[in-house]
FIBA-134128 format. One line per 3 residues: number of its first residue (from 1); for each residue x, y, z of N, C-alpha, C, CB. Coordinates in nm, 3 decimals. Glycine has a CB too. Layout:
REM residues N
NUM> X:Y:Z:X:Y:Z:X:Y:Z:X:Y:Z | ...;
This chain:
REM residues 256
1> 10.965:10.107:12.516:10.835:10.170:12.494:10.832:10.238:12.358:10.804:10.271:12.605 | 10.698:10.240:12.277:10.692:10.270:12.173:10.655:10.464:12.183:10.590:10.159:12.109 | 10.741:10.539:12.122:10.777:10.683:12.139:10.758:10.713:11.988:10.936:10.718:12.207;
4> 10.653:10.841:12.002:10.716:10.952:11.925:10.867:10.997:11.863:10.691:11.036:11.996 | 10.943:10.938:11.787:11.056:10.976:11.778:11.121:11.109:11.704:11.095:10.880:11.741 | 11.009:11.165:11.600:11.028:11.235:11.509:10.894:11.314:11.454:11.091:11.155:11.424;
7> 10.863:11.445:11.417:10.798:11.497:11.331:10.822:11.606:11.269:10.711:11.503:11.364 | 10.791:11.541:11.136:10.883:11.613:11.021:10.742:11.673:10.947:11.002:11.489:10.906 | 10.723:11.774:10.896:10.668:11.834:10.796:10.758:11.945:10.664:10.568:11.904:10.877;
10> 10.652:11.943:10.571:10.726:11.999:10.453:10.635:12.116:10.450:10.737:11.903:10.309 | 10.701:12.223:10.496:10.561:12.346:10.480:10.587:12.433:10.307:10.582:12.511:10.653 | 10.671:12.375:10.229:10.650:12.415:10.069:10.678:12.233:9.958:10.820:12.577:10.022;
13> 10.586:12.218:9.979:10.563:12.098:9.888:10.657:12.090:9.780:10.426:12.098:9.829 | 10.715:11.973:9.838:10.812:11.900:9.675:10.968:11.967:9.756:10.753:12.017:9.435 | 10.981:12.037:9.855:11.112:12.094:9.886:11.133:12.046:10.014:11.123:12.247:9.877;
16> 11.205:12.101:10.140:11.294:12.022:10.231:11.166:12.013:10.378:11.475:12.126:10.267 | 11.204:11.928:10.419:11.118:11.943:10.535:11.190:11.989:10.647:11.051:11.821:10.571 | 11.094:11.986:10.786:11.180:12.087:10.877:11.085:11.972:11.009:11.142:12.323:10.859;
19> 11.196:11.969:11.079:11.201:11.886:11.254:11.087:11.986:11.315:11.397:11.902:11.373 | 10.994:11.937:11.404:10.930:12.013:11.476:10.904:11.890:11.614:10.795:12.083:11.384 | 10.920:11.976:11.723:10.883:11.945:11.870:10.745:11.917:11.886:10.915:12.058:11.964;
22> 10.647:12.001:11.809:10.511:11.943:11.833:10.428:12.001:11.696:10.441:12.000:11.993 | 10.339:11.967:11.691:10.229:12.039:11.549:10.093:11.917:11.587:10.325:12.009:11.313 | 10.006:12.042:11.569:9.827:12.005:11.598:9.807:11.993:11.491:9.710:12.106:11.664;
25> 9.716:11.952:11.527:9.593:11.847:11.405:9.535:11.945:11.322:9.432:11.753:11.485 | 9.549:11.935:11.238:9.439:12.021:11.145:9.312:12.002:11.093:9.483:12.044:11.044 | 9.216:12.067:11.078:9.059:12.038:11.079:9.030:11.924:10.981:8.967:12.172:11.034;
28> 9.161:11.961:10.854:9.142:11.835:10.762:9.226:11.732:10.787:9.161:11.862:10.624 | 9.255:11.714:10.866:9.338:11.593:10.933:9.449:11.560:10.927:9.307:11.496:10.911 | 9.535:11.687:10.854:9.705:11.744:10.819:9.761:11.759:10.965:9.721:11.924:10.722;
31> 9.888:11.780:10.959:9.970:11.865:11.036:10.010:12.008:11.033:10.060:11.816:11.033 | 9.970:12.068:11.135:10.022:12.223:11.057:10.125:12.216:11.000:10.051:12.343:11.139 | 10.119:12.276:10.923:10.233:12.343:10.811:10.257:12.218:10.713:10.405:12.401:10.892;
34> 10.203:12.149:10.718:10.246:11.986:10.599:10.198:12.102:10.480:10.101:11.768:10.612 | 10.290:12.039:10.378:10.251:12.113:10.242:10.160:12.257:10.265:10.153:12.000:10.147 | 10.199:12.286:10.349:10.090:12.421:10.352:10.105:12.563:10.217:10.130:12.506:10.530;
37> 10.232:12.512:10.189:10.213:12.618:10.071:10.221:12.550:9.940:10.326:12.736:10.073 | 10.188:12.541:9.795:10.258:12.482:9.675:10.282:12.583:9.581:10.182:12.373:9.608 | 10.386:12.512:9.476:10.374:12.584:9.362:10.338:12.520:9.219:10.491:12.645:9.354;
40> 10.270:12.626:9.193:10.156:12.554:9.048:10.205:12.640:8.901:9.930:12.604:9.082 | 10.209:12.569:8.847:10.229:12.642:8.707:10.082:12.665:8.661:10.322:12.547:8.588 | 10.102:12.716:8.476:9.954:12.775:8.471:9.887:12.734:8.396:9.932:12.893:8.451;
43> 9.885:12.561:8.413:9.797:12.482:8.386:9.752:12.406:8.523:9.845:12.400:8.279 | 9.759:12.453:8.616:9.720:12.429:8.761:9.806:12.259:8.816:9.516:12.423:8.763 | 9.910:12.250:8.723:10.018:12.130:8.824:10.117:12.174:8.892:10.100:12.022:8.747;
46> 10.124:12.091:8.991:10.170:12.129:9.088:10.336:12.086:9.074:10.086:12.077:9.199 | 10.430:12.175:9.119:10.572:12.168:9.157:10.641:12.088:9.213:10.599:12.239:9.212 | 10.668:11.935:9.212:10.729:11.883:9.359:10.849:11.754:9.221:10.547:11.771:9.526;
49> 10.884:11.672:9.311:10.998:11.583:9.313:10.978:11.481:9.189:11.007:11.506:9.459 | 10.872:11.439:9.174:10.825:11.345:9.089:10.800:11.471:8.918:10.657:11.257:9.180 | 10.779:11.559:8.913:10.801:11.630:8.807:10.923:11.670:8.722:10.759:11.713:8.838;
52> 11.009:11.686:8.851:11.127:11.787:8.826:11.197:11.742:8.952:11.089:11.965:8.816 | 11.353:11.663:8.858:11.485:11.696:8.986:11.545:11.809:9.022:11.605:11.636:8.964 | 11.479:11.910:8.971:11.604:12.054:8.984:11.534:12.042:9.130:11.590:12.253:8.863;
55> 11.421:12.024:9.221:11.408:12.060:9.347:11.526:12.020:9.470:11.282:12.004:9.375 | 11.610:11.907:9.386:11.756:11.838:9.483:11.845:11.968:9.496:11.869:11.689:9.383 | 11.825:12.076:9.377:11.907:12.182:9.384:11.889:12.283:9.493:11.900:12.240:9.269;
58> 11.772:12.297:9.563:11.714:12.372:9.640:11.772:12.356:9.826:11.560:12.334:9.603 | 11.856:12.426:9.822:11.807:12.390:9.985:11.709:12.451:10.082:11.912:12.402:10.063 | 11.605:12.429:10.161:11.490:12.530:10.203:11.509:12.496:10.334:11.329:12.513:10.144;
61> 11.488:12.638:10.378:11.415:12.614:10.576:11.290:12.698:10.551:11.535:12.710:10.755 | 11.243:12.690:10.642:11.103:12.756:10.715:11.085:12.779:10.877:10.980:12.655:10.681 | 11.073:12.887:10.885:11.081:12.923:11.058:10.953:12.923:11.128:11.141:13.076:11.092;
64> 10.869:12.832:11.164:10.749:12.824:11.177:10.681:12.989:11.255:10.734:12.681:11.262 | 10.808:13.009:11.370:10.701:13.126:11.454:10.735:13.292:11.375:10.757:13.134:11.672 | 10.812:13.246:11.259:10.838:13.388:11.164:10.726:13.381:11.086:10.982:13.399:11.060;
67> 10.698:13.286:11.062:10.645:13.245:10.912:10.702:13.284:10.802:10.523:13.285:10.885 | 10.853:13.280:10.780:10.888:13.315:10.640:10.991:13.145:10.623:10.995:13.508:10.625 | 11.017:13.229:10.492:11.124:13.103:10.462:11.275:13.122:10.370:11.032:12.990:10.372;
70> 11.318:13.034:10.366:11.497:13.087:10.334:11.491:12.995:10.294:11.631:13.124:10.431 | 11.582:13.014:10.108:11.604:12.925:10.001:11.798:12.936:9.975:11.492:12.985:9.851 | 11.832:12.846:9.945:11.942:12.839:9.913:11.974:12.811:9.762:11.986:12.760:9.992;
73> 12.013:12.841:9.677:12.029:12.795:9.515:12.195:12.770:9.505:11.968:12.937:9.387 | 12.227:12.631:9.381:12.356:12.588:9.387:12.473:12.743:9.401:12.374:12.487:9.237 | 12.435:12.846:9.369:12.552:12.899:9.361:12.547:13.006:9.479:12.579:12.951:9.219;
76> 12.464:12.927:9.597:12.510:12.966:9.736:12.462:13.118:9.771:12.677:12.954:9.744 | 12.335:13.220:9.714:12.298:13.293:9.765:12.202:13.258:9.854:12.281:13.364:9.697 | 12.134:13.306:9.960:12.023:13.289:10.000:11.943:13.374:10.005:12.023:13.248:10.082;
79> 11.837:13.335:9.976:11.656:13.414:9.950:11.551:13.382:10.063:11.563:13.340:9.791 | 11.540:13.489:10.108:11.406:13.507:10.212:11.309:13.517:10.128:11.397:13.635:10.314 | 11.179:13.495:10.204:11.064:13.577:10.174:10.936:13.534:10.276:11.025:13.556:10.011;
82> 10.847:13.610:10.282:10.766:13.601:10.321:10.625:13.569:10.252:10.785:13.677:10.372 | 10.586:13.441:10.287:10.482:13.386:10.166:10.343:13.470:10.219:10.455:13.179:10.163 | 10.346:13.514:10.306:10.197:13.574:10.316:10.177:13.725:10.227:10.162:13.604:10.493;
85> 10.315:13.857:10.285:10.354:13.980:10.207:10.404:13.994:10.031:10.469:14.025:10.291 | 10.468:13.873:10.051:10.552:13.862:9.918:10.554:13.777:9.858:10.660:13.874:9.916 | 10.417:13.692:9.828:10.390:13.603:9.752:10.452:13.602:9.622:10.274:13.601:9.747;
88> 10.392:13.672:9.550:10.393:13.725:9.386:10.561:13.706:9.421:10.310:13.926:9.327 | 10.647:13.808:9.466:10.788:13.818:9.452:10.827:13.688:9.424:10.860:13.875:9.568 | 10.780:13.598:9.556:10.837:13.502:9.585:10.835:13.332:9.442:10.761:13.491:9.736;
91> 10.734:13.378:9.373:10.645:13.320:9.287:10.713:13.337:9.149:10.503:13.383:9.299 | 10.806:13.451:9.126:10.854:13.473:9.007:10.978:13.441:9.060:10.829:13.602:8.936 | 11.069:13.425:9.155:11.185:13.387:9.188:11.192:13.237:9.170:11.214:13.433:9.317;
94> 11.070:13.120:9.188:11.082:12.992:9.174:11.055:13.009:9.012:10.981:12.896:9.272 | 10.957:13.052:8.941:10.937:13.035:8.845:11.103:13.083:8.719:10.796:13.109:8.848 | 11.146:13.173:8.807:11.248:13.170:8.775:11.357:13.023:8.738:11.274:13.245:8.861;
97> 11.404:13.025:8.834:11.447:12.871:8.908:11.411:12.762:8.824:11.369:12.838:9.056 | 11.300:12.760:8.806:11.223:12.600:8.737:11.214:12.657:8.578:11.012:12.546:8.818 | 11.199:12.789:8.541:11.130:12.797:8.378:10.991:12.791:8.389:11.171:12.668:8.271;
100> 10.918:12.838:8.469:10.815:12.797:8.456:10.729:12.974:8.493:10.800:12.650:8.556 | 10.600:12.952:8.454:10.497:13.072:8.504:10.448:13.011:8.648:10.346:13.100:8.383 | 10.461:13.071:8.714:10.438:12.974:8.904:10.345:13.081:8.943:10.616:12.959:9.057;
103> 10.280:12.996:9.040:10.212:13.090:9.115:10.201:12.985:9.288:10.040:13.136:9.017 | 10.218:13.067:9.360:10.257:12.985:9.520:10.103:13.007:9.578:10.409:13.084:9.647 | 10.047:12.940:9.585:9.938:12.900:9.660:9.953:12.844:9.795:9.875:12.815:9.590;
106> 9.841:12.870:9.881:9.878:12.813:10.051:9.727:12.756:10.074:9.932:12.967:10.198 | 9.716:12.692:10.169:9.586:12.612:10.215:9.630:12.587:10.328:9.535:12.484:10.141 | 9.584:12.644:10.426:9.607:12.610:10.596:9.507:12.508:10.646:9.583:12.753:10.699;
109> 9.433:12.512:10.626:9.313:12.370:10.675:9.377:12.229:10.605:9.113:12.396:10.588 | 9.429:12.196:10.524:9.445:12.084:10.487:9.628:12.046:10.400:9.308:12.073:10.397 | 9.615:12.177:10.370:9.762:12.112:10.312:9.719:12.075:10.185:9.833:11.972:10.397;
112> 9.834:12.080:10.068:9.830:12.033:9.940:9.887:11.863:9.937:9.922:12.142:9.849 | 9.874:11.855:10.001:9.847:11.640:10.011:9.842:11.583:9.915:9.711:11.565:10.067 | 9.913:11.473:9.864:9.861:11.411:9.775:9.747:11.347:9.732:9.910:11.364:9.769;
115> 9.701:11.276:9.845:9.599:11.188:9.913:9.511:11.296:9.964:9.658:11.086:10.034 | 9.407:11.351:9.956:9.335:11.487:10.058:9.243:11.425:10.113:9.263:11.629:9.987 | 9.237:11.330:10.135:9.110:11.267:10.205:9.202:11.175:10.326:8.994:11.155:10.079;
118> 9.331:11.190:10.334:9.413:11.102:10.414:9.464:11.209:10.478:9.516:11.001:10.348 | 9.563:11.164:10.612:9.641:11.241:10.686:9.771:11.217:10.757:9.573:11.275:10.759 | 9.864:11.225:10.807:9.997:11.189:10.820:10.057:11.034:10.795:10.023:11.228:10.948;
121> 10.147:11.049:10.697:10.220:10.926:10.721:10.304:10.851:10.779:10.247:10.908:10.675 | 10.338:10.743:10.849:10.429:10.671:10.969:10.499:10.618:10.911:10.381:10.579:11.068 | 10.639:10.597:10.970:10.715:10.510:10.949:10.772:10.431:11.078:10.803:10.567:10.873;
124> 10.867:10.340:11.128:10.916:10.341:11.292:11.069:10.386:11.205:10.905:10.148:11.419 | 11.143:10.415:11.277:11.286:10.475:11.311:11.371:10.287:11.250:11.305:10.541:11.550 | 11.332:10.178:11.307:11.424:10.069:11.252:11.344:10.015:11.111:11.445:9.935:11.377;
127> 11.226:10.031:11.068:11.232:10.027:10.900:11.321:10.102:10.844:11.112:10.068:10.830 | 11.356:10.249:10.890:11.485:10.353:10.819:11.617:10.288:10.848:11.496:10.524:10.891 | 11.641:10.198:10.953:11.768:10.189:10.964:11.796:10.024:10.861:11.809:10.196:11.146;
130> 11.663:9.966:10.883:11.680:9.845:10.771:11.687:9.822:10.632:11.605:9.779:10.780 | 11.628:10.014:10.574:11.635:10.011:10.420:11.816:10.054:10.421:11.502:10.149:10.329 | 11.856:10.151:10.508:11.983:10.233:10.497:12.077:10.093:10.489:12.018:10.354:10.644;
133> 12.016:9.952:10.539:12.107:9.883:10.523:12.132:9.819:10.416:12.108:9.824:10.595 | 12.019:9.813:10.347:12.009:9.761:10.193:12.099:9.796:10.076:11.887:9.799:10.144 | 12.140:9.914:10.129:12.231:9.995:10.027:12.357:10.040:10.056:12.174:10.108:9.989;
136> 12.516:9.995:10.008:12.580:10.065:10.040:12.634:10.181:10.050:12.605:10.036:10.032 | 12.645:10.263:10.160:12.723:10.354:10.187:12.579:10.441:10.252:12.825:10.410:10.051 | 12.430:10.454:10.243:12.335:10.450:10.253:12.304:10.515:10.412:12.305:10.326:10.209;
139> 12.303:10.599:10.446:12.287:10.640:10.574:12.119:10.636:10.627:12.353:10.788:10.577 | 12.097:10.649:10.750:11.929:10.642:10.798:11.882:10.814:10.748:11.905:10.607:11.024 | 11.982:10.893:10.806:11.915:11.026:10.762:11.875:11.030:10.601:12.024:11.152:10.793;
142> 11.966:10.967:10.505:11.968:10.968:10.396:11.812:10.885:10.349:12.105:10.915:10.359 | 11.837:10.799:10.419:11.670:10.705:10.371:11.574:10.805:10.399:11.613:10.544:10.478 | 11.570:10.855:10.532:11.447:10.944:10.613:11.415:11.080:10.502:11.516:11.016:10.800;
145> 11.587:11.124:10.434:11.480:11.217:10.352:11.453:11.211:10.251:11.491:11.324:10.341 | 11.496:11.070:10.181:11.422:11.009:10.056:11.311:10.938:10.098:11.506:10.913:9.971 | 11.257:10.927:10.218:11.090:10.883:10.209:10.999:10.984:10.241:11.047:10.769:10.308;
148> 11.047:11.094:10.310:10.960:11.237:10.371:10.849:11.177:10.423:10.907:11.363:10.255 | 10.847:11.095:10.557:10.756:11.059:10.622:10.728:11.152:10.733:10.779:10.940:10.653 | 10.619:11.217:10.753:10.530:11.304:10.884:10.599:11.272:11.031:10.343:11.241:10.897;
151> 10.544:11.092:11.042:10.619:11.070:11.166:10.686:10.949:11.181:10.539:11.082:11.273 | 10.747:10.969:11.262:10.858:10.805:11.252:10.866:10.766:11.435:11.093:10.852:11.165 | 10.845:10.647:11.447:10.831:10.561:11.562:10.927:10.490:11.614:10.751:10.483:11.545;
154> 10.972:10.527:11.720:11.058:10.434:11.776:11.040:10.343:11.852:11.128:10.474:11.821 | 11.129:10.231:11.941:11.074:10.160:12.015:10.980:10.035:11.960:11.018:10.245:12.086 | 10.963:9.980:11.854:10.919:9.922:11.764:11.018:9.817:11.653:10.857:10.026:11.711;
157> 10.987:9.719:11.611:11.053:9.616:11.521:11.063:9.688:11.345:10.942:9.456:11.532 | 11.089:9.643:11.275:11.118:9.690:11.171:11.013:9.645:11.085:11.241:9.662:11.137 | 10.958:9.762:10.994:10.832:9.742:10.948:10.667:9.736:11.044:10.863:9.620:10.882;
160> 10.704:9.753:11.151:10.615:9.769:11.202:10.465:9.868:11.212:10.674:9.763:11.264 | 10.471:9.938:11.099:10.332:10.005:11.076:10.307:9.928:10.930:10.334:10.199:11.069 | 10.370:9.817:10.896:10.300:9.749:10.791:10.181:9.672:10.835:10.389:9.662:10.723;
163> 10.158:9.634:11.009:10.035:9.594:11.042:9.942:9.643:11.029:10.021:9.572:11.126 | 9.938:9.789:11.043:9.790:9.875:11.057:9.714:9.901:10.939:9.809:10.017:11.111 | 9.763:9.843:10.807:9.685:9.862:10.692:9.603:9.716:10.645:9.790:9.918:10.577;
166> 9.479:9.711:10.599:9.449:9.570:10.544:9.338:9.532:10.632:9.577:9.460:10.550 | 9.216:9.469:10.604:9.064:9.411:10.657:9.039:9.398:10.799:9.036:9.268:10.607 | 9.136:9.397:10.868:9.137:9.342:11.024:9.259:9.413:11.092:9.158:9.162:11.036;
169> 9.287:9.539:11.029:9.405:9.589:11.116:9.365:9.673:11.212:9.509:9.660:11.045 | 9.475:9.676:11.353:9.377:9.725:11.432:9.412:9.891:11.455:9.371:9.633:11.569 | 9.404:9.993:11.486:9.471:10.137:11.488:9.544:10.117:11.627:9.351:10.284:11.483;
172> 9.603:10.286:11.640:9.678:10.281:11.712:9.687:10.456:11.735:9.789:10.190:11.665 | 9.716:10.431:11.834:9.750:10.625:11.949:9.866:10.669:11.962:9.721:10.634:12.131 | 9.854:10.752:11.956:9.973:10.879:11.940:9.931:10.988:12.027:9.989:10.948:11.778;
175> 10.015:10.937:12.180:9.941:11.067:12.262:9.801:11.064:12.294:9.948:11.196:12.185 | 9.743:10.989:12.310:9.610:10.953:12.295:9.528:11.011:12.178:9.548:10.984:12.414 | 9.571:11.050:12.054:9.493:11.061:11.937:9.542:10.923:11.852:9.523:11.215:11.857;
178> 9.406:10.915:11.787:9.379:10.774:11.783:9.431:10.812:11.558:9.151:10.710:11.865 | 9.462:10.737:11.527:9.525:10.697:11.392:9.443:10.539:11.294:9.707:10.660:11.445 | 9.409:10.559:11.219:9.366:10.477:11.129:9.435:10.454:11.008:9.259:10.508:11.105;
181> 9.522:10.311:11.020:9.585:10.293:10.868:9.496:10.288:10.784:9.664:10.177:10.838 | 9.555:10.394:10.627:9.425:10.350:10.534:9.518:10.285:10.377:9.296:10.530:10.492 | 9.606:10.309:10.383:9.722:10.242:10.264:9.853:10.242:10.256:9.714:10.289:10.150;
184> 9.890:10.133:10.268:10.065:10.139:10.202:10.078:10.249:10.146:10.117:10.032:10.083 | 10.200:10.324:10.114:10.280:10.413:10.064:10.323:10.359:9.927:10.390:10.443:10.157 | 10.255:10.321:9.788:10.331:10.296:9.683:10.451:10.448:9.639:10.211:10.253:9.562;
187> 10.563:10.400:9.589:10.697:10.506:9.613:10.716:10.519:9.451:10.865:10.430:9.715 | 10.695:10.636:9.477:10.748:10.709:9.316:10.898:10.745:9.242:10.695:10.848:9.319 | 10.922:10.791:9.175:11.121:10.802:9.149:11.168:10.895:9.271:11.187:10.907:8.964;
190> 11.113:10.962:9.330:11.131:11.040:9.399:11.280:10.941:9.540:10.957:11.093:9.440 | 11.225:10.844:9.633:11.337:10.759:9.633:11.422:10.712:9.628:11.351:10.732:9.624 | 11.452:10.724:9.468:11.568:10.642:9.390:11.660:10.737:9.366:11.529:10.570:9.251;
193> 11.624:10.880:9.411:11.738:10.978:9.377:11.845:11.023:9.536:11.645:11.137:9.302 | 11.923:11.042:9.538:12.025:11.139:9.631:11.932:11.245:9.660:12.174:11.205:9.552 | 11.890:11.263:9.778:11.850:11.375:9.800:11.897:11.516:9.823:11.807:11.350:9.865;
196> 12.064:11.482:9.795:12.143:11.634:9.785:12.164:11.679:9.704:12.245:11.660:9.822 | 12.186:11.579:9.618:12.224:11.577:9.423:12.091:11.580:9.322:12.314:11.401:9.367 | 11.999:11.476:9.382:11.954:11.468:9.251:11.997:11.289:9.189:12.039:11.609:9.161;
199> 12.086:11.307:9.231:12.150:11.161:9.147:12.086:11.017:9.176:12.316:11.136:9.193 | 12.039:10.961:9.064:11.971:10.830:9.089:12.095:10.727:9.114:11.868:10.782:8.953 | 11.980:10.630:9.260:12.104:10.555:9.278:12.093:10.443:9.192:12.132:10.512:9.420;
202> 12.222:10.376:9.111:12.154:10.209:9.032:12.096:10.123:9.103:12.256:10.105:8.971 | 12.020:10.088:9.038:11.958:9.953:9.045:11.843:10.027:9.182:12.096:9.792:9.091 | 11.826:10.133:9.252:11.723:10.136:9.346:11.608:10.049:9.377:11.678:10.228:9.329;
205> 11.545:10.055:9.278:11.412:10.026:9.275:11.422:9.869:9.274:11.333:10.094:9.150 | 11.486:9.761:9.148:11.541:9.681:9.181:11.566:9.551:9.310:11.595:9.743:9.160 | 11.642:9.623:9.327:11.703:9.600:9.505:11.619:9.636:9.579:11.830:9.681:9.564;
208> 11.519:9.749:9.615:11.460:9.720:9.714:11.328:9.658:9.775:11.472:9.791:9.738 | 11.298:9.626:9.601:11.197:9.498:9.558:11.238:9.415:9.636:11.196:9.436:9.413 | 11.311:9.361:9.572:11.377:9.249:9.638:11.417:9.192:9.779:11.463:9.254:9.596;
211> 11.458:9.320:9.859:11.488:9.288:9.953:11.341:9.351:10.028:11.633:9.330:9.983 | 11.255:9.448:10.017:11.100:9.423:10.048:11.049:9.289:10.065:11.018:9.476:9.943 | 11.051:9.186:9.919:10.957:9.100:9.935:11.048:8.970:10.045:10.897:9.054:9.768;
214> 11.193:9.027:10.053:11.224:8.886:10.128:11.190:8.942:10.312:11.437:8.823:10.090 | 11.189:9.015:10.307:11.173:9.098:10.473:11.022:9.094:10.492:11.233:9.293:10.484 | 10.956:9.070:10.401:10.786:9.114:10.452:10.758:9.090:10.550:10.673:9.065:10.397;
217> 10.714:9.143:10.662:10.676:9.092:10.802:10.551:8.950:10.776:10.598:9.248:10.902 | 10.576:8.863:10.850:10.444:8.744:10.891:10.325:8.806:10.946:10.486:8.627:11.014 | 10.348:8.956:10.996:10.216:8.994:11.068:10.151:9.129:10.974:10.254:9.043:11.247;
220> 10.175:9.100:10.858:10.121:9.203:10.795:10.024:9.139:10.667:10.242:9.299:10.751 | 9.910:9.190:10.645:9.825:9.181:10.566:9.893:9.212:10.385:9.715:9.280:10.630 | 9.902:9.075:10.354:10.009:9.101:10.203:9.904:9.174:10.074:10.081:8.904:10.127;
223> 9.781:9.095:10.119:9.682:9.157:10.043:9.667:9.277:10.026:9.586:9.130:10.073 | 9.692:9.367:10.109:9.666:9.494:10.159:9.788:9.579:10.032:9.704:9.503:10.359 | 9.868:9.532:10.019:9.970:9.614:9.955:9.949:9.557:9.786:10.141:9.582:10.034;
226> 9.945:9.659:9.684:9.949:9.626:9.527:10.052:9.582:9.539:9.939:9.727:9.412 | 10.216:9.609:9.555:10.319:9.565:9.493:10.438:9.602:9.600:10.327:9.628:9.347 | 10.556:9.548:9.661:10.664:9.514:9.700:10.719:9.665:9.701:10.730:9.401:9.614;
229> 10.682:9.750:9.591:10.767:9.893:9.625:10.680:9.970:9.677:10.835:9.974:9.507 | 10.671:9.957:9.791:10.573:10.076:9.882:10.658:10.049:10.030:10.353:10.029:9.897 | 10.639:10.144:10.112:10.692:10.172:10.244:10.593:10.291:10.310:10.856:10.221:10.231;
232> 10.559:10.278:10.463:10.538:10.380:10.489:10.416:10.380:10.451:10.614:10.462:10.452 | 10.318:10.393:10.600:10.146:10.405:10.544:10.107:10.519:10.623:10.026:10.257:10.581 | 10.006:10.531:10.478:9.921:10.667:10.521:9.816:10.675:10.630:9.844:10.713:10.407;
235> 9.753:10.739:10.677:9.665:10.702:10.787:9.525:10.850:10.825:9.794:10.671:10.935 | 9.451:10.795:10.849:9.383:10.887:10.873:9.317:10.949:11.034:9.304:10.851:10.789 | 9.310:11.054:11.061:9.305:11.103:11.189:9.149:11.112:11.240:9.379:11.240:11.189;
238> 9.071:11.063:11.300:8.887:11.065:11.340:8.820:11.264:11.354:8.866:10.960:11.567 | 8.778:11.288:11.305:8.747:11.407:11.314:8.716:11.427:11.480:8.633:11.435:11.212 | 8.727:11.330:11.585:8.698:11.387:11.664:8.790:11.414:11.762:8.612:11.344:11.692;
241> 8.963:11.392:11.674:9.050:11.362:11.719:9.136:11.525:11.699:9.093:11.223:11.658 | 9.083:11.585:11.535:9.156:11.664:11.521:9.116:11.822:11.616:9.163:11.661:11.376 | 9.268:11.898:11.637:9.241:12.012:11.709:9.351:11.952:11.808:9.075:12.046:11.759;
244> 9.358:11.835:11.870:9.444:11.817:11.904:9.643:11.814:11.906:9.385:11.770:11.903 | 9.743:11.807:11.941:9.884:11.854:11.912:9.913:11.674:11.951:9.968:12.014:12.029 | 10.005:11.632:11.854:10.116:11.553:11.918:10.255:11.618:11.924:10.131:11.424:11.844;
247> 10.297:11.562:12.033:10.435:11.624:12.058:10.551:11.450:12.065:10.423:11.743:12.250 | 10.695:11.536:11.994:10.779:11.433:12.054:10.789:11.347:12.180:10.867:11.480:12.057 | 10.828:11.238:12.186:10.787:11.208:12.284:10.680:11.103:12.349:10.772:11.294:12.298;
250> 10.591:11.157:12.273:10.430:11.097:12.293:10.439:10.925:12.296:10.315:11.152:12.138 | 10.379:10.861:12.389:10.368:10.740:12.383:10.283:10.716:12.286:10.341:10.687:12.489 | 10.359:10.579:12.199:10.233:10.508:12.101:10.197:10.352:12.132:10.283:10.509:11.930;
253> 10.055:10.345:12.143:9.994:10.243:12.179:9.921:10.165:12.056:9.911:10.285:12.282 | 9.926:10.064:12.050:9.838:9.944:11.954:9.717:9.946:12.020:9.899:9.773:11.950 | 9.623:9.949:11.932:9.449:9.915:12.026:9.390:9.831:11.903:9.311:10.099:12.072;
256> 9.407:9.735:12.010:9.355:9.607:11.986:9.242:9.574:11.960:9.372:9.545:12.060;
């Protein structure tokens, strides 16, 4: 049976994500706490992975029912704070960190998203175990947190949410909230690095061209995708869906 296997959100954009048992829908069609906070320098861009590798240096948690969060930096102190009390503090400690003038911004209705008109992205659990195979030495956890996908599916063939995107694809439920593929995942350098280090792996991108275009599923809309390096589609939630929680667990159904 096709299961809920995983949901992951990143509640400080561009830094670590954190396992959660369940998280509701948000009015803009996020997950609580997805990107719910960022950091912007002061030309209003935003902080994350594709800017800057020093974020591999970072280790972060977030305690959802504290609401604070705990940073780790390479030389092993750790930093609390509380983003609601101690913003500003918290704001000159990254800006610290990066060189930069920061300022930590939060958005609870929607999340700082890349996509803001989209809402969680899928993966199933054996696309992670089929890229981890592409690469040696390459672990699934290791793939899972070089793609930072929302939710991941088990019980399913590999590549299997490459159907739901493209002219005639059909959606699919999560717990009985209903999901609409709206695009492939094209993948930025973000990927190609170690997610503990920092360190790009050779040839990434490369190789997984390659072994993308020889794996393409027969039941997926080729049209639908610009180019061979994408994984992982975005999807959007029916406004009449959100307010609702998925939890681990949750059966997922194809609707035909």
């Amino acid at each position: 049976m096709a299961r809920l296997e995983r949901l992951r959100v990143f509640p400080l954009k561009g830094l670590d994500g954190i396992d959660v048992e369940a998280a509701e829908i948000l009015e803009g069609g996020t997950l609580e706490h997805d990107r719910e906070f960022a950091l912007f320098d002061d030309e209003g861009d935003v902080v994350n992975g594709k800017r800057t590798a020093r974020v591999h240096d970072l280790t972060t948690d977030f305690d959802p029912d504290e609401g604070t969060f705990r940073v780790e930096p390479p030389d092993g102190e750790t930093y609390r704070f509380d983003p609601e009390t101690e913003r500003e503090r918290a704001a000159r400690w990254f800006g610290s960190f990066f060189d930069a003038d920061l300022t930590l911004r939060r958005d609870a209705s929607l999340g700082f998203v890349d996509r803001r008109e989209m809402g969680p992205s899928v993966i199933s659990t054996a696309t992670l175990e089929t890229v981890a195979a592409w690469f040696d030495g390459m672990t699934v956890d290791g793939v899972r947190r070089r793609l930072r996908a929302n939710i991941e599916v088990s019980g399913v063939a590999p590549f299997w949410e490459d159907r739901f995107v493209g002219g005639t694809a059909p959606d699919f439920e999560v717990g009985g909230v209903r999901f609409e593929g709206v695009t492939p995942c094209g993948r930025c350098v973000v990927p190609e690095r170690a997610p503990d280090t920092g360190e790009p792996t050779p040839e990434f991108r490369q190789r997984f061209v390659e072994r993308r275009r020889e794996t393409f599923p027969e039941w997926a809309d080729e049209d639908a995708f610009d180019h061979h390096y994408s994984l992982m589609i975005l999807t959007r939630i029916p406004e009449s869906d959100r307010g609702a929680a998925l939890r681990v667990g949750d059966e997922v159904t194809t609707l035909e």
